[in-house]
N, C-alpha and C positions, 0 to 999 in steps of 0.2 A: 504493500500500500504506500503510495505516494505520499512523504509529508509537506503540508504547505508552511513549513516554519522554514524563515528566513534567516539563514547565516549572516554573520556583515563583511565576512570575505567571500563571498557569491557574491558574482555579475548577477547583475536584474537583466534577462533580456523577454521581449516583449517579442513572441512571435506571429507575426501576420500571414492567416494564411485568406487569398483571394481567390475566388471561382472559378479554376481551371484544371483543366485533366493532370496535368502536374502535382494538383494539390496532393496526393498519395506521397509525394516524397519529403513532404514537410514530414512527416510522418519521424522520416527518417535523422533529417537534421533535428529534431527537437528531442529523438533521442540518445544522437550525440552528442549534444547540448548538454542534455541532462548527464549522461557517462565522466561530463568536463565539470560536472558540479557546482554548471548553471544554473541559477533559480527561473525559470522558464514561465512566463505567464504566455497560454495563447490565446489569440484572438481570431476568428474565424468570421466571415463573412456569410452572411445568409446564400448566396451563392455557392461558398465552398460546402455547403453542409449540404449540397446535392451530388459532391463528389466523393466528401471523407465524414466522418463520424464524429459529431465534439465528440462522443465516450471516448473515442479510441485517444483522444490528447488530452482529454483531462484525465484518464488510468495513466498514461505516460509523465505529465506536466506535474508543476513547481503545486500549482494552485488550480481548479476546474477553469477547462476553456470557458470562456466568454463569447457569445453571440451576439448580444444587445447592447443597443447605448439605452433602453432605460429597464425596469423592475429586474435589477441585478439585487438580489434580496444581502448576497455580501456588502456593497457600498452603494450608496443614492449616487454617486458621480464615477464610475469605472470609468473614464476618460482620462479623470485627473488624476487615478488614483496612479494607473498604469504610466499612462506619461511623464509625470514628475517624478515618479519612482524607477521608470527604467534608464539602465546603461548603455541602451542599445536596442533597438528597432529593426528589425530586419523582415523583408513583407517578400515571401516566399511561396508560391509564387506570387509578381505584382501583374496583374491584368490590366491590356489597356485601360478599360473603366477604371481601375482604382487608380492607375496612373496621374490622368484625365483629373479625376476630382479632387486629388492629393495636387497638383499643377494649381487648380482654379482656387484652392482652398474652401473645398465646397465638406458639409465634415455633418452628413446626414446618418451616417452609419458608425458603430464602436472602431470601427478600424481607423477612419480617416479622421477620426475628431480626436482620435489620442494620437495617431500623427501630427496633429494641429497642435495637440494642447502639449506636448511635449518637446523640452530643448536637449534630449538626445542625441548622436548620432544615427543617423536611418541609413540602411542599406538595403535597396531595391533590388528584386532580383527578378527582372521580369521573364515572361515566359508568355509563349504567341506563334499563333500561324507566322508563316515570313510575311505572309501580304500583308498584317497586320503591324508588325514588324514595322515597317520599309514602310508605312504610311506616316509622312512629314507632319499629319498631328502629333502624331503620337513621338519622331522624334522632336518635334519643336517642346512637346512636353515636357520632356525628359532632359533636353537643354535647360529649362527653364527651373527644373529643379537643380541641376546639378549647379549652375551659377547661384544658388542658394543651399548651397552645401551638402546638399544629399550625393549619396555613394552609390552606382550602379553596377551592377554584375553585368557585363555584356553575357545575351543567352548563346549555345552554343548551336553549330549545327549540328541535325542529325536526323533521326524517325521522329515526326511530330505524331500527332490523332489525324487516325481517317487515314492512316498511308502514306501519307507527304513525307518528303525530307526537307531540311532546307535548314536556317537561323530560326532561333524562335525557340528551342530547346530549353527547359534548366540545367541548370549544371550541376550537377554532382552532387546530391548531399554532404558528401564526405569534402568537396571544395566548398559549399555556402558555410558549415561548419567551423573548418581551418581558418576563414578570412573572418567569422566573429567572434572568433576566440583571437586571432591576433590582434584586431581593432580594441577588445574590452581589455586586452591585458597591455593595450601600449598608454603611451600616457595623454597623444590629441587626440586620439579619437579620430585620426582618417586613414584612410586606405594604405597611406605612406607612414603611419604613425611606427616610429623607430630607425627608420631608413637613415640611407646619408646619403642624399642627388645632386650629380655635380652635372652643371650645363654651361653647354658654350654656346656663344649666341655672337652675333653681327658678321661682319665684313674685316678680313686684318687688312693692315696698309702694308705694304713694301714699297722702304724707302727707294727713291732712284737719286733724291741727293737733298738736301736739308730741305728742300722746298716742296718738291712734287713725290709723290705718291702712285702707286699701281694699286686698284683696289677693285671692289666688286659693288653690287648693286644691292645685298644685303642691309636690309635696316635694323635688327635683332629683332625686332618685335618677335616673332615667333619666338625666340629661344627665351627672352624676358616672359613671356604669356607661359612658358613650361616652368621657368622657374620659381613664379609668383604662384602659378595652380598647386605645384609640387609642394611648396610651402602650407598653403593652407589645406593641402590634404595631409598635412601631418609631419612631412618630411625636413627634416636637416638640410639644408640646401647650400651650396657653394655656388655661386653665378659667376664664369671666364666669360667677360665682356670684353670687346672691342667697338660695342656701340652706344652711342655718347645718351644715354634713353634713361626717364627715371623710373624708379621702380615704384609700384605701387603702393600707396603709405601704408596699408593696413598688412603689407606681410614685409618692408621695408626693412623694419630691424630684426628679423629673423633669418636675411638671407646674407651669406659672408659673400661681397662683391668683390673680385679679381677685374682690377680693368687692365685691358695688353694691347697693344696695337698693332704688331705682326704675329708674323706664324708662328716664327722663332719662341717670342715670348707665350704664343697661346699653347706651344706645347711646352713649355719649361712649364706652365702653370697647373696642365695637367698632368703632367708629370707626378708634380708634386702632390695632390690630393687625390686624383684617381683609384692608386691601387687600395686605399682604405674604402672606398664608396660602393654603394650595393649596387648604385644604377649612375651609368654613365652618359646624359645624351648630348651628342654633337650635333648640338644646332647648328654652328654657325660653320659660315660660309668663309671655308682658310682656304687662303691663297695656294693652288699648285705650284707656283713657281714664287718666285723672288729675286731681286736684283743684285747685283752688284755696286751699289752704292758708290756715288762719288761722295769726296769728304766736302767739296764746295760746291754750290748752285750752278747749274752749267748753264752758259750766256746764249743768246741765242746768237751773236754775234761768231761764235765756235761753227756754226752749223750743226745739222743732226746729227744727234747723241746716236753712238752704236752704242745701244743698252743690253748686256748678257744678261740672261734671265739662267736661272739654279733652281732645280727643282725643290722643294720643301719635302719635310719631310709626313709621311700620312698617319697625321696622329690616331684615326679611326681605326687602319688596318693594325698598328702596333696594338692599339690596346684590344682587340679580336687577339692576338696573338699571346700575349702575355698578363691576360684577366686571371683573378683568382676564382678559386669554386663559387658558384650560384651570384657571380655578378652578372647583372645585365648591359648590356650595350645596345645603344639604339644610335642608327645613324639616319641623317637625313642626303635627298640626294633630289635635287636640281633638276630637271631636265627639260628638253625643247623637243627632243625627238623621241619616237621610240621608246616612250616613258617608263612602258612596263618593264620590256624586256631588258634595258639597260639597269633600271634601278634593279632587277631579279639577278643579273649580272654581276650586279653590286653587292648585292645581299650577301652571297656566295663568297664572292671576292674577300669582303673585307671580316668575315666572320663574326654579325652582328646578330645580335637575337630579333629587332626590329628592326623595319630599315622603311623610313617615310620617305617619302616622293613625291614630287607635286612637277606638273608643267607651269613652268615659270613663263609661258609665251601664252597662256590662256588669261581672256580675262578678266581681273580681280585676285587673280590667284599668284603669292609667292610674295618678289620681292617690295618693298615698302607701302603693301597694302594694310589694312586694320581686317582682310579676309582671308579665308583661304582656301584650300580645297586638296587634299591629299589621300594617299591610297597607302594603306598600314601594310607592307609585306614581314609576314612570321614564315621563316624554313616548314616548309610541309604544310600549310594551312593556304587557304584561300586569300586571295587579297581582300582587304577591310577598308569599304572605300568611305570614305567623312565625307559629302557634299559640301559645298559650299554654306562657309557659316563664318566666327568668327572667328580671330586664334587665340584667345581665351578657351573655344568651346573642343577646336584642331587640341589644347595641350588637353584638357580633360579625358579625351577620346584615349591622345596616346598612353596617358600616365594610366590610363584604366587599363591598356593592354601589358603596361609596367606592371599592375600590380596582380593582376591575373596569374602572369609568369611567378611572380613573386612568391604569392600564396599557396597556385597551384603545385607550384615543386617543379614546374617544367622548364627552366634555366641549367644549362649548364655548371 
């Protein structure tokens, strides 16, 4: 027999199960939950009780499931009791519908109003047809939480209902499990909560003599948008800049900022922090080659400068080559042609566990835009393509596929 007394070293976590054929695997995470010596309250939506059984989670659970937001004959307000008291929220599976009115903050049922009434961490774990999926409601919803700090499980592909295969899957019990028990045992409460994320962002300069420069077209934004997400999901962060961009005040004193302005310096600097860090990503746009430098300004009166260009050195492929156990690496890569197949080229090449791509010749998408548009490639998986959106919303997507790798175990 289950007891409902609460230790004060148990996690509170608040299990949300939503009306879909998946629901039978909550089943499962709430008894891993419980094995981890969670205190587990569930919450169950009047839909999911057409799929799975409250007995079957309140014989399992901390405390009896809960259906109702009103004649809970334990507390007159089960809203506030669950949400001010839990460490963590986690709504397994999340169906568009609940998605949808958790987005609008519409809070008519016990699940989305202890969503509302609660300043927990919540982790979504949606689960859906792909059509349903891939319908820009339902992702514009799910941007719109996650820029208000909710944590999303990308669903997996595989056999959905009815036969289909596709995205839209849950994943794993034994993976939704793993990521809430490491979220409730770190100490911010995100996805990255304990990490150490080191990013490199912008454009380096190469001198060609005290005055003129060889550069690129890179503005950081993107690599600043990874670093400032990475931050307030949790993570320790290190920022290698070369571009002159401020960081956003509310994660500003949390990020340790490297400014460099060639290549040289932007690998001395990885160099230096790197092999401590769990995830590495190379934003920024380092110069292939570099010059030869004159020690003084060359006149125009000399005529044209014969300028030698020197290869630099690939700080991307080094650290693919001399990573320690279960760090991650993600690179990013540029292109104007041939997008896939050169970035899949790349992937290979440089021995990255992620490797983003974007056509830089498409547009709104790439260099010194506030948008973007990128295609996530993972070794062995399908490409994961972001539509066009912001690149606050581009780092969310990728640091989700960061922490996925993370939690799942499936890093090198």
């Amino acid at each position: 027999m289950t007891s409902s007394k609460h230790k004060q070293d148990q996690p509170r976590i608040v299990l949300g199960v939503a009306g879909g054929i998946a629901a039978y695997k909550a089943v499962e995470v709430l008894r891993r939950l419980r094995d981890a010596d969670c205190f587990v309250s569930p919450i169950l939506t009047p839909d999911a009780t057409r799929f799975v059984g409250e007995v079957t989670f309140s014989a399992l659970a901390s405390e009896p499931a809960r259906t109702k937001l009103y004649g809970d004959p334990t507390t007159p307000i089960p809203h506030t009791y669950l949400g001010q008291n839990a460490d963590l929220i986690v709504v397994a599976p999340a169906t568009a519908h609940v998605i949808a009115r958790y987005a609008m903050g519409l809070s008519d049922d016990l699940l989305t109003a202890t969503l509302l009434a609660s300043r927990a961490p919540v982790l979504l774990c949606p689960a859906m047809h792909t059509e349903m999926w891939e319908q820009p409601s339902v992702q514009e919803n799910l941007a719109t939480l996650r820029r208000r700090g909710v944590m999303v499980v990308e669903p997996e592909e595989g056999p959905l209902a009815g036969g289909d295969s596709g995205k839209g899957r849950l994943p794993d019990p034994e993976v939704i499990a793993a990521l809430v028990l490491s979220i409730v045992r770190g100490e911010s409460g995100g996805l990255l909560a304990g990490r150490s994320v080191v990013v490199t962002a912008g454009g380096t300069r190469e001198a060609i003599d005290p005055v003129r420069v060889i550069t690129n077209r890179s503005s950081g934004k993107q690599g600043h948008a990874l670093a400032e997400v990475a931050a307030r999901l949790g993570a320790a962060v290190t920022l290698i800049t070369a571009a002159p961009l401020a960081l956003a005040p509310d994660v500003a004193r949390q990020i340790i900022r490297v400014n460099v302005d060639s290549a040289a310096q932007m690998a001395e600097a990885v160099d230096r922090v790197a092999p401590e860090a769990d995830v590495v990503i190379m934003a920024a746009a380092v110069a292939d080659f570099t010059v030869e430098a004159q020690d003084a300004k060359i006149k125009k009166e000399q005529g044209v400068p014969s300028i030698s260009l020197v290869p630099t050195r690939d700080i991307l492929a080094s650290l693919g080559q001399h990573r320690r156990s279960g760090q991650v690496i993600v690179g990013f890569a540029a292109e104007t042609d041939d997008v896939l197949a050169n970035a899949e080229a790349k992937l290979t090449r440089k021995g990255c566990d992620l490797l983003v791509v974007n056509d830089v010749s498409a547009e709104g998408v790439g260099f010194d835009h506030s948008t973007n548009e990128v295609t996530i490639l993972t070794p062995g998986a399908e490409p994961y393509v972001v539509a066009m959106t912001t690149k606050e919303q581009v780092a969310y997507e990728v640091l989700s596929k960061v922490a996925e790798r993370i939690h799942g175990g499936t890093n090198g």
